[in-house]
C-alpha positions in Angstrom: 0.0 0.0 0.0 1.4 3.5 -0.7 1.6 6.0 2.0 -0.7 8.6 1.8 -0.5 12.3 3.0 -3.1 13.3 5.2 -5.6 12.4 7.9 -5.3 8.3 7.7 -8.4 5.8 8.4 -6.8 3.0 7.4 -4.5 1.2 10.3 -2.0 0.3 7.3 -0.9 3.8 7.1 -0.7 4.4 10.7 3.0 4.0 11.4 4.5 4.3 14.9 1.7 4.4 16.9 0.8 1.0 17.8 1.0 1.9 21.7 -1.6 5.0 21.3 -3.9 3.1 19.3 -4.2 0.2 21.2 -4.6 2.6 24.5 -7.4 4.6 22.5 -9.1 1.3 21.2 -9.0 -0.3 24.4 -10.5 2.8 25.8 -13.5 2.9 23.1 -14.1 -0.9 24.2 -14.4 -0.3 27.6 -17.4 0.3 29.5 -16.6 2.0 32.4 -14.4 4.5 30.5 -16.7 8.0 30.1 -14.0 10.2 28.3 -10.7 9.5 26.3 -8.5 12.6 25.9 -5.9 13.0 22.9 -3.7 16.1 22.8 -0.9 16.8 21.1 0.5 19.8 18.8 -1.0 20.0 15.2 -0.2 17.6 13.1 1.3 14.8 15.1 -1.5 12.4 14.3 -4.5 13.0 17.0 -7.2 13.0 13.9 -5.5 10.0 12.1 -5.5 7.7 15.7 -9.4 8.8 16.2 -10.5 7.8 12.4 -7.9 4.6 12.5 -9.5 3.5 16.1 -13.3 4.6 15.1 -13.0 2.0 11.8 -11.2 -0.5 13.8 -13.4 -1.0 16.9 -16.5 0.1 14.5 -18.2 1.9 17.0 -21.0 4.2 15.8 -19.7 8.1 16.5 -20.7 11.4 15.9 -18.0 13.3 14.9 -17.9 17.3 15.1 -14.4 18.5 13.5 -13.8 22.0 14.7 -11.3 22.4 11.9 -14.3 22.2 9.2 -15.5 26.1 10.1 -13.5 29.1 8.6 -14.7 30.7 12.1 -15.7 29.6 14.9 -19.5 31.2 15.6 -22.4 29.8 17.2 -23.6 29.3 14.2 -20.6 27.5 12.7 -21.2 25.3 16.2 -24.5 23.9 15.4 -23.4 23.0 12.0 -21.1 20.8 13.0 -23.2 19.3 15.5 -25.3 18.6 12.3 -22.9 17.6 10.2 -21.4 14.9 13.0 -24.9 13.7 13.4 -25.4 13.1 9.5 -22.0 11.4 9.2 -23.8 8.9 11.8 -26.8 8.5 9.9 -25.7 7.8 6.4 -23.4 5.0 7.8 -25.6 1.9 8.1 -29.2 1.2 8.1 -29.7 0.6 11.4 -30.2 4.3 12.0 -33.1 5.1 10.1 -34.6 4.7 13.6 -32.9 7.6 14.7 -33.7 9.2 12.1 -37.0 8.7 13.2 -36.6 10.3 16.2 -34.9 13.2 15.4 -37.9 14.3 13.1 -39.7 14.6 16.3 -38.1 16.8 17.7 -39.1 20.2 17.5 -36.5 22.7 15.7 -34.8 19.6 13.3 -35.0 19.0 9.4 -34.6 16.0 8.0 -33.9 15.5 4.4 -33.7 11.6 3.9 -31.0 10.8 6.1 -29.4 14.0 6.8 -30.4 16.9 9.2 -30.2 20.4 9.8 -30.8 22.4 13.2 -33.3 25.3 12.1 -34.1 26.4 15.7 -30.5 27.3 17.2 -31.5 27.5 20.7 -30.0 25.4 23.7 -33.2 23.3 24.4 -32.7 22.0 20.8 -29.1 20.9 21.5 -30.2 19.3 24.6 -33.4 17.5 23.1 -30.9 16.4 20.4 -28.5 14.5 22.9 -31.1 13.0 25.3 -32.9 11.7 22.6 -29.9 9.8 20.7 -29.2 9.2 24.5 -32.6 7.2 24.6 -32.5 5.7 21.6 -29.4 4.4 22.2 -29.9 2.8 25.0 -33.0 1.1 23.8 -30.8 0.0 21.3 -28.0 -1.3 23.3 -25.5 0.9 22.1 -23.2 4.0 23.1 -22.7 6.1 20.6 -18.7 8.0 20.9 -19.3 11.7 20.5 -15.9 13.2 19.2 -14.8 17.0 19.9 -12.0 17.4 17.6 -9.6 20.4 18.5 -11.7 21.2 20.8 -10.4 24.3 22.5 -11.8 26.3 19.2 -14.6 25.9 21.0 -13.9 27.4 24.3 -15.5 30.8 23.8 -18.7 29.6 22.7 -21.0 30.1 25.2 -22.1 27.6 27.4 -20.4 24.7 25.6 -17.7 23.6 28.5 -21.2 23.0 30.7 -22.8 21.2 27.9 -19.6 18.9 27.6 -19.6 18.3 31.2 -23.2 17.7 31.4 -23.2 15.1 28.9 -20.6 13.6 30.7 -22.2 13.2 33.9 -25.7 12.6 32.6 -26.0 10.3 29.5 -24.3 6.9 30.1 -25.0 6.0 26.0 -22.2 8.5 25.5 -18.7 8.3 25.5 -16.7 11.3 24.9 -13.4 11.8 23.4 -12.0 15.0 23.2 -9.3 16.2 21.0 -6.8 19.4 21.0 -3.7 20.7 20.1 -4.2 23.7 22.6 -3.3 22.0 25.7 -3.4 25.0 28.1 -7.0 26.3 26.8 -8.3 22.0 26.6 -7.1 22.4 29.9 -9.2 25.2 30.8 -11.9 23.5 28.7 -12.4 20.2 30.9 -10.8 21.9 34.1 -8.9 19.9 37.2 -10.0 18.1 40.3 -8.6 16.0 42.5 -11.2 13.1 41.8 -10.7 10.5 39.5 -13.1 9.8 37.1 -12.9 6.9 34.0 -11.1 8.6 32.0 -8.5 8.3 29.7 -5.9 10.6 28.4 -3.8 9.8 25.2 -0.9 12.0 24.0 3.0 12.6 22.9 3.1 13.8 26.2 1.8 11.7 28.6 -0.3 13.5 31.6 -3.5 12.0 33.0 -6.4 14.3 33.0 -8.6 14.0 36.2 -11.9 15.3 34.8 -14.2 18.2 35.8 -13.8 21.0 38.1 -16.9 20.5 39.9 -20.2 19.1 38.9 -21.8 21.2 36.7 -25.5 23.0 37.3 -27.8 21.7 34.5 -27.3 23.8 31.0 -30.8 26.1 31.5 -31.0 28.8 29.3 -29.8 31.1 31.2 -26.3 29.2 31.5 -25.7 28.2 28.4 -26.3 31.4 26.9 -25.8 32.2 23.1 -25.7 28.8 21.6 
């Protein structure tokens, strides 16, 4: 196989990694495990290891790739959100009955297998997750939600309290959160003594212990802006 620039998917081109794939794959597999942080400087390989370990453990994601905006707006947020939750849908059958579900909801298009998120309000973003929460845990599934380079999305509003609300709250999700910024990812997922199932995954090795503090319930008024 010839090597190919770029972010790789296939495990044949992932060269030198073997140790940090098999930590992140072991990670994905594991069912106590809530969170799996990557971070690294740009360009060392932190998308390549997600896409390589996603195909190889074939675990259904949703994938929102911070990189994909030219800037970073609340706006630009929710269409990633969108376009990680239609990379989800168009990948197998067995999500037309999410597809389902989401038409229900209040604020969601659906064109076939794709959506877009017409009312960009907070409620929506919550109905979104608790829903796919449901569903997939009706379905007997956790679905792994991927922020990648997630400190670009520091300064929207409210979205560190989302994270860690998802966190705490929806056992059918597994997070894994990836950034080349490591003081502002920092910042992002704060520090605590307390150690929570979690997983961190980088050049430099340094384990992350989770949230600051438990975080008040994204209301409106908290998660302002999005």
């Amino acid at each position: 196989m010839l090597f190919r620039l770029g972010v790789k998917k296939d495990f044949r081109e992932f060269y030198n990694y073997e140790k940090e794939l098999n930590e992140f794959t072991k990670a994905l597999r594991d069912n106590v495990t809530k969170m799996v942080v990557i971070k690294g400087v740009r360009r060392t390989g932190k998308s390549s290891l997600i896409n390589v370990g996603l195909n190889l453990t074939n675990i259904p994601s949703v994938y929102v790739d911070a990189r994909l905006a030219t800037v970073i707006s609340i706006r630009s947020f929710y269409d990633m959100i969108a376009q990680g939750f239609n990379r989800l849908l168009s990948s197998t059958s067995i999500y037309k009955t999410l597809v389902d579900t989401l038409s229900k909801i209040s604020g969601i298009s659906v064109y076939g297998v794709s959506i877009s998120i017409l009312r960009r309000n907070i409620e929506t973003v919550i109905e979104m997750f608790y829903r796919v929460n449901e569903w997939a845990s009706k379905n007997n599934l956790v679905v792994t939600l991927v922020f990648d380079e997630a400190q670009q999305l520091y300064l929207i509003p409210g979205f560190p309290n989302l994270l860690a609300y998802i966190y705490d709250y929806m056992d059918s999700f597994k997070l894994v959160v990836a950034g080349s910024e490591v003081g502002v990812l920092d910042k992002l997922l704060g520090k605590s003594n307390r150690s929570p199932p979690t997983v961190c995954v980088g050049l430099r090795r340094s384990v992350h212990h989770g949230f600051s503090r438990p975080p008040p319930h994204p209301t409106k008024e908290r998660v302002s802006g999005i």
